[in-house]
Backbone bond lengths (Angstrom), bond angles and torsions (degrees), N, CA, C in turn:
res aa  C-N    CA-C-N  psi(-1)  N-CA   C-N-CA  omega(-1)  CA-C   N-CA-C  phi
1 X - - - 1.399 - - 1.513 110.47 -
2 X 1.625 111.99 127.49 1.003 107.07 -178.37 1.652 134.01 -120.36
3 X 1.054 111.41 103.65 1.748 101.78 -162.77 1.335 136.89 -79.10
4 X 0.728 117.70 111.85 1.713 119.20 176.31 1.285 116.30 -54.10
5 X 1.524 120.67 136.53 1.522 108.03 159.54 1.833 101.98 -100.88
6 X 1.205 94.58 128.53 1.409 84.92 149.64 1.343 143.01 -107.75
7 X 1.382 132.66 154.69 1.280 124.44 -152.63 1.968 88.04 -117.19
8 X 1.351 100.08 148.94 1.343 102.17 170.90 1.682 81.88 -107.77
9 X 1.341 101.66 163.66 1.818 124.87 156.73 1.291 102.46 -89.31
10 X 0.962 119.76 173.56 1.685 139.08 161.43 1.507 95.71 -84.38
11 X 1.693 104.24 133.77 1.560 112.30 142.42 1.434 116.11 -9.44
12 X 1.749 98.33 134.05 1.743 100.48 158.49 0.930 96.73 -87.21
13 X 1.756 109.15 141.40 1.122 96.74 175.50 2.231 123.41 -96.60
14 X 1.031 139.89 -154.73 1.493 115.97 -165.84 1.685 85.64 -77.05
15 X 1.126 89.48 174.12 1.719 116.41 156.58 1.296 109.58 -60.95
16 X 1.593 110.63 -38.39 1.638 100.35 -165.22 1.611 121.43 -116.14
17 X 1.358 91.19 41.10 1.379 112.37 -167.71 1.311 108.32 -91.76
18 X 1.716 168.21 77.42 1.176 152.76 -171.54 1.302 128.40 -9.04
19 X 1.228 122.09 153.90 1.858 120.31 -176.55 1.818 77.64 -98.03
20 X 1.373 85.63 142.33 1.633 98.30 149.06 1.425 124.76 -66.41
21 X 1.371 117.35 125.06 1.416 139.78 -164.69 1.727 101.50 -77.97
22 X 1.484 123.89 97.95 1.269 122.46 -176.73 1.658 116.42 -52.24
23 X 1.531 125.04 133.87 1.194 112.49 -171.07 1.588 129.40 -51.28
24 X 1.641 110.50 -21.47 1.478 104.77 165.85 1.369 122.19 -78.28
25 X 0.976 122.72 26.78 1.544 131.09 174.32 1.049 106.27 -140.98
26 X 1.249 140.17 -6.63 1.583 130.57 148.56 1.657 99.98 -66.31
27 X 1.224 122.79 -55.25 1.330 124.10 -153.74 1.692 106.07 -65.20
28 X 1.319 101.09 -42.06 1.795 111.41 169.06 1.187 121.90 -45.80
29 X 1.578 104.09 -35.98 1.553 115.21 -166.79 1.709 113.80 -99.52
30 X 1.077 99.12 -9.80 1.568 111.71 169.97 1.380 111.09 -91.88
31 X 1.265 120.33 -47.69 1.324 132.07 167.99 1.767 118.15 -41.19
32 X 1.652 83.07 -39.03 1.801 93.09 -162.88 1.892 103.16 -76.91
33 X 1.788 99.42 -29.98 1.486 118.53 -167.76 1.581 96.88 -70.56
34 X 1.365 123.63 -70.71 1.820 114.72 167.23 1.357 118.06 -44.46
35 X 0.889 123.29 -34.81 1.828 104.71 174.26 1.508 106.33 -70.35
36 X 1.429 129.30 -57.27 1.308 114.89 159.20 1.530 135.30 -9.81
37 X 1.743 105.08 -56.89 1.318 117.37 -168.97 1.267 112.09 -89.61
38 X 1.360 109.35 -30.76 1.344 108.59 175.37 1.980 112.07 -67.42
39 X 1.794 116.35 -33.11 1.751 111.74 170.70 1.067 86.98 -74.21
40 X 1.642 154.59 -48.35 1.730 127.96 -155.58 2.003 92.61 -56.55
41 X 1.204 92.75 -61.10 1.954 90.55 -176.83 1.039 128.18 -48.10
42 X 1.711 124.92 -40.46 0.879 101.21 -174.04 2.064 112.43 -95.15
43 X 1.404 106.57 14.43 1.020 130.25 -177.64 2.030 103.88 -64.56
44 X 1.636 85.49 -54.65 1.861 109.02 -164.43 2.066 90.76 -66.70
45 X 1.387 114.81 -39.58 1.053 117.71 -167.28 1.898 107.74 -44.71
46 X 1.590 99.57 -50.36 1.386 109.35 -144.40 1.907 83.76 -94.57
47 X 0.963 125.83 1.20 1.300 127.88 171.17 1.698 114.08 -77.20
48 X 1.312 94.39 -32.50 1.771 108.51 169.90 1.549 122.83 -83.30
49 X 1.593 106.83 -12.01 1.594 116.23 157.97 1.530 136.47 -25.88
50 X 1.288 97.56 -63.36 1.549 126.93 -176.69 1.647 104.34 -46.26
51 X 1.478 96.14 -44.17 2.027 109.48 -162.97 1.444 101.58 -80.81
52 X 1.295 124.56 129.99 1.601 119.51 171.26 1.296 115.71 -63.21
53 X 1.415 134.90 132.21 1.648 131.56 177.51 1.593 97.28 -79.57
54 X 1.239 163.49 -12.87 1.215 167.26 64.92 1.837 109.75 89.05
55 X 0.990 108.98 103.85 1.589 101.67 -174.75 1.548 105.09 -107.03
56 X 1.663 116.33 121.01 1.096 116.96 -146.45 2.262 97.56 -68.49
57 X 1.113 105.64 164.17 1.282 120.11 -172.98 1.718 105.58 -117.88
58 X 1.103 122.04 144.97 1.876 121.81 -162.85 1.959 85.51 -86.09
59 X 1.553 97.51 150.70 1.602 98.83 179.17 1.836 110.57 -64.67
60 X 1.180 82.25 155.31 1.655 102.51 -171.65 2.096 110.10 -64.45
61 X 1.435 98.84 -36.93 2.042 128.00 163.41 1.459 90.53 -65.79
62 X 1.358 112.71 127.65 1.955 102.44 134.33 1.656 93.29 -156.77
63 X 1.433 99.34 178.39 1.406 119.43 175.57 1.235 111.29 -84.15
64 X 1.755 111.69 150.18 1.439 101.00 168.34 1.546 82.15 -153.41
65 X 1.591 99.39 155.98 1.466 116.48 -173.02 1.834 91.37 -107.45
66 X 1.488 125.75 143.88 0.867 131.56 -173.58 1.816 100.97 -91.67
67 X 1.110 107.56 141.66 2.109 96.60 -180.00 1.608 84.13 -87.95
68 X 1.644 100.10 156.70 1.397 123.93 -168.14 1.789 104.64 -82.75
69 X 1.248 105.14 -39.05 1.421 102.31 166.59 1.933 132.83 -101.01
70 X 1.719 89.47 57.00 1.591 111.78 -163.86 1.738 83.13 -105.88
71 X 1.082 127.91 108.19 1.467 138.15 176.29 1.351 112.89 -88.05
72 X 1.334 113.05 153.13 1.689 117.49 -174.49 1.098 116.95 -54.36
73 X 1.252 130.79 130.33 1.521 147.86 157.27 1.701 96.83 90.59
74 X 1.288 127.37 11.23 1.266 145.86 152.05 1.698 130.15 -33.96
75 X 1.310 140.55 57.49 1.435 107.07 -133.21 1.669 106.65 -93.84
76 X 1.325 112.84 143.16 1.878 113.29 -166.73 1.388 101.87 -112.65
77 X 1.262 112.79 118.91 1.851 120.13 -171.34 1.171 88.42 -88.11
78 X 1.458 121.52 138.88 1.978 122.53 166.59 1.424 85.47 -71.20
79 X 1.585 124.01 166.50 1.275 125.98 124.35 1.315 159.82 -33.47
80 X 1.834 128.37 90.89 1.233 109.44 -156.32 1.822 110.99 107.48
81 X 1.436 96.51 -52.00 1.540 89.53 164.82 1.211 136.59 -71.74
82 X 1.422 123.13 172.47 1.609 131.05 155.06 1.409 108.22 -107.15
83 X 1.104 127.88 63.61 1.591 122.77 172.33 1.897 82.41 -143.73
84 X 1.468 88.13 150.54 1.603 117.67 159.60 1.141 134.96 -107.26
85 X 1.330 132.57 94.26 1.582 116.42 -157.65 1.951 119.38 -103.61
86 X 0.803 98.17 146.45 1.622 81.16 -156.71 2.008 83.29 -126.25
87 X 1.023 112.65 169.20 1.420 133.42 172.92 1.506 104.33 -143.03
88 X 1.875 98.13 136.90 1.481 106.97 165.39 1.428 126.16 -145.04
89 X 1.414 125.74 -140.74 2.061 94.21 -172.27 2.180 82.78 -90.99
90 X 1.434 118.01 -22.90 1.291 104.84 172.43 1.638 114.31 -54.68
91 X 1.041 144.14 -61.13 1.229 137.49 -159.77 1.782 95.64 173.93
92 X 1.393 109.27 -163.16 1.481 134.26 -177.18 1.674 96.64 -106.67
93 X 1.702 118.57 147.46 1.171 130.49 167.56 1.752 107.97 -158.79
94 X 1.171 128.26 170.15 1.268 166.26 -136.39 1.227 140.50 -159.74
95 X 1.473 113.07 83.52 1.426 128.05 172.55 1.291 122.76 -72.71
96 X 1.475 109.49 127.61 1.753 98.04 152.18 1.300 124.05 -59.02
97 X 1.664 115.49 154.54 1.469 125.99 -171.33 1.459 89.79 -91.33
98 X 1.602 135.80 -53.36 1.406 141.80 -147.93 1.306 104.88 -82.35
99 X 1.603 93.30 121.74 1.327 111.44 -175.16 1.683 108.97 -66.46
100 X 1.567 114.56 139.45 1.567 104.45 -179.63 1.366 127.40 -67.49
101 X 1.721 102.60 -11.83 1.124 96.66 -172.30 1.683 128.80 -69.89
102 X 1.081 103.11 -49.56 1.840 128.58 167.68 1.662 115.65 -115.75
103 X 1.381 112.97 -31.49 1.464 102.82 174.01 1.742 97.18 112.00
104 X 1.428 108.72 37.65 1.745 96.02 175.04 1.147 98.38 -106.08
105 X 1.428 111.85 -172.75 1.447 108.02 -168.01 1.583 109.85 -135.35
106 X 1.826 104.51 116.49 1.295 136.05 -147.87 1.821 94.17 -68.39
107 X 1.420 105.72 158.27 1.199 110.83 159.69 1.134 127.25 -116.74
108 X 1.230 125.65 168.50 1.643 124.92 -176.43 0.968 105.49 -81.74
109 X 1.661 118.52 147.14 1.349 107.77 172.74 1.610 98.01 -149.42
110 X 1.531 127.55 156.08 1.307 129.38 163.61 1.793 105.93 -10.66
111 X 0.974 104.76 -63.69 1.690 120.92 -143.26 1.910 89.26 -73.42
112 X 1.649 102.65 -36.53 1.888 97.51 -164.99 1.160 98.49 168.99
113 X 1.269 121.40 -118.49 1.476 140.49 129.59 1.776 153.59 -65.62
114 X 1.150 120.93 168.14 1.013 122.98 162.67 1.111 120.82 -175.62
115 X 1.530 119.28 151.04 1.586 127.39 -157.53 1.820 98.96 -121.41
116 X 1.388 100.02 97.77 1.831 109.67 172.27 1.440 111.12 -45.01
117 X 1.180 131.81 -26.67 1.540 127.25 -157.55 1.913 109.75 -91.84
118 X 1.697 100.07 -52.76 0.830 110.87 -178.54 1.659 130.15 -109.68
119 X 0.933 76.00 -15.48 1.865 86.33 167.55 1.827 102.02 107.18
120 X 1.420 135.57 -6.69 1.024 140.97 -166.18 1.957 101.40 -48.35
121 X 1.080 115.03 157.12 1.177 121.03 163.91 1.926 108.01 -140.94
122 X 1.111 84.85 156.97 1.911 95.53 -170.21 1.720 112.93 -141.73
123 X 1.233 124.52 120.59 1.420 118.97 162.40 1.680 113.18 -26.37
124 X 1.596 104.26 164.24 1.760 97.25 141.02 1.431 132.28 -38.94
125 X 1.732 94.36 -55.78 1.713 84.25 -176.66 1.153 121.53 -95.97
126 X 1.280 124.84 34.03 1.861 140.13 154.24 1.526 100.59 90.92
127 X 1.730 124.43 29.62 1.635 125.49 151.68 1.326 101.36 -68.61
128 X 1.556 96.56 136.88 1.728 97.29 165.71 1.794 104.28 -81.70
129 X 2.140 88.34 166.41 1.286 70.20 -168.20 1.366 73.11 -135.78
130 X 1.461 126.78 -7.89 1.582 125.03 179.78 1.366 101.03 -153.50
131 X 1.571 105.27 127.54 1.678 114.16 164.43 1.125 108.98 -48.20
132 X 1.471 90.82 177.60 1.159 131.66 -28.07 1.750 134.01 -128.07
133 X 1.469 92.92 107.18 1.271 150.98 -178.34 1.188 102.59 -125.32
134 X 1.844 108.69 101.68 1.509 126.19 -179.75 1.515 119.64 -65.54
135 X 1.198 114.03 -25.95 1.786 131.84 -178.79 1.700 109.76 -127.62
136 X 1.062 79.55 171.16 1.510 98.45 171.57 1.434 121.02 -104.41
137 X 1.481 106.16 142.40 1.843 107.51 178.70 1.568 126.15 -48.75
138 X 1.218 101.66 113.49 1.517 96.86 176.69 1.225 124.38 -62.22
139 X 1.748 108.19 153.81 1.355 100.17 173.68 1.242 129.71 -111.21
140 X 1.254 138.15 137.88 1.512 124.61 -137.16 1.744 104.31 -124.67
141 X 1.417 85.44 154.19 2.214 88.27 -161.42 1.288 119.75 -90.43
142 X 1.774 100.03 113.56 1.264 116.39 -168.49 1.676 105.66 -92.25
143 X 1.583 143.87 164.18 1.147 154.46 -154.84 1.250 93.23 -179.14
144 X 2.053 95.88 143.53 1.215 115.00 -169.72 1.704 117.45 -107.84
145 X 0.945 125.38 95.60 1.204 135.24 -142.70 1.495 121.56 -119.24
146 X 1.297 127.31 85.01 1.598 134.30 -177.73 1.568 101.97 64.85
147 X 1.438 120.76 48.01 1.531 135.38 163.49 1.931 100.01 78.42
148 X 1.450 123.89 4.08 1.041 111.94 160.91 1.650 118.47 -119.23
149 X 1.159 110.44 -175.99 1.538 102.07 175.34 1.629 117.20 -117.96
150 X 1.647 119.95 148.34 1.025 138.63 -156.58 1.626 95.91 -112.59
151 X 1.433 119.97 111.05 1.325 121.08 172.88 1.345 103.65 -103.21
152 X 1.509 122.93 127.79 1.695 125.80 141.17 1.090 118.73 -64.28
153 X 1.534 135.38 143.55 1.395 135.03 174.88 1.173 94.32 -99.58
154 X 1.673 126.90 -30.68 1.505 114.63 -155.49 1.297 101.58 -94.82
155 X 1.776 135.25 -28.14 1.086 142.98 -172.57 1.153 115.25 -68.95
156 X 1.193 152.23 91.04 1.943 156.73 122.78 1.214 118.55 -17.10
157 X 1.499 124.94 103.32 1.614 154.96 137.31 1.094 116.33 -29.91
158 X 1.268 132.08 135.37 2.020 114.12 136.62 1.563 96.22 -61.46
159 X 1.731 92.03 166.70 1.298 120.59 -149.18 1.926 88.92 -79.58
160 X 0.982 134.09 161.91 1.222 101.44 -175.67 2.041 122.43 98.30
161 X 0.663 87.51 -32.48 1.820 95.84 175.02 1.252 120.42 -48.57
162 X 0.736 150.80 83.12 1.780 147.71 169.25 1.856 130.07 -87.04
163 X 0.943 96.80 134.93 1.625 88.33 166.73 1.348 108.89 -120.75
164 X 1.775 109.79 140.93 0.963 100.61 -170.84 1.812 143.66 -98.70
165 X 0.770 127.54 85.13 1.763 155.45 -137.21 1.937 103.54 -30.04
């Protein structure tokens, strides 16, 4: 007795069925597809060059209206700023808020100042009176300008500067 094996084939498969893509030509073609994407990107990147990333900053000058019931040796923070502006029977003046030591920003207190971070303490008119804070707060140049006043933040006074109200 003699037996045959028979063998089936596999299915044809359609005509319109895809060839399998040998793995070195997937890898070529993936390879080839990220370099693509990576020049479209870094293409879009350098297209955003031209534009400043720059987040605008409020001018260093502004106006401030003094409140009518701001009393002598009183000190009135604008909003947003670091200056202290105080009025007296001499005229109007302008403290820096930033402490010299690191640059935090002092608070008013009965006594003058004071610096939360570091412990600094400062007169009214920005003498230190406890380290450490190597200097004293500058005072910054105020101008009287169409019945309001014009503070510089960046401009430095002697201590002492007044305008007169």
């Amino acid at each position: 007795m003699t037996t045959t094996k028979t063998t089936t084939a596999p299915p044809a498969g359609s005509r319109l069925d895809p060839e399998p893509v040998p793995r070195r030509d997937f890898l070529g073609l993936a390879s080839l597809w990220a370099a693509g994407a990576a020049l479209i990107f870094a293409g879009l990147g350098m297209l955003r060059l031209p534009k400043a990333a720059v987040l605008s900053s409020p001018s260093k000058k502004f106006r401030v209206t003094l409140p009518d019931a701001l009393a002598a040796g009183q000190a009135f923070v604008p909003p947003g700023r670091s200056v202290a502006m105080f009025k007296d029977d001499d005229g109007v003046y302008a403290i820096s808020t930033l402490c010299t030591h690191l640059g935090c920003i002092v608070k008013s207190t009965h006594e003058g100042f004071e610096c939360p971070c570091h412990g600094s303490r400062f007169t009214p008119d920005g003498a230190v009176t406890k380290g450490p804070a190597p200097t004293a707060l500058p005072w910054r140049k105020v101008t009287l300008s169409g019945g309001k006043y014009v503070v510089d933040e960046d401009e430095t006074v002697p201590a002492g500067t007044k305008v007169k109200a």
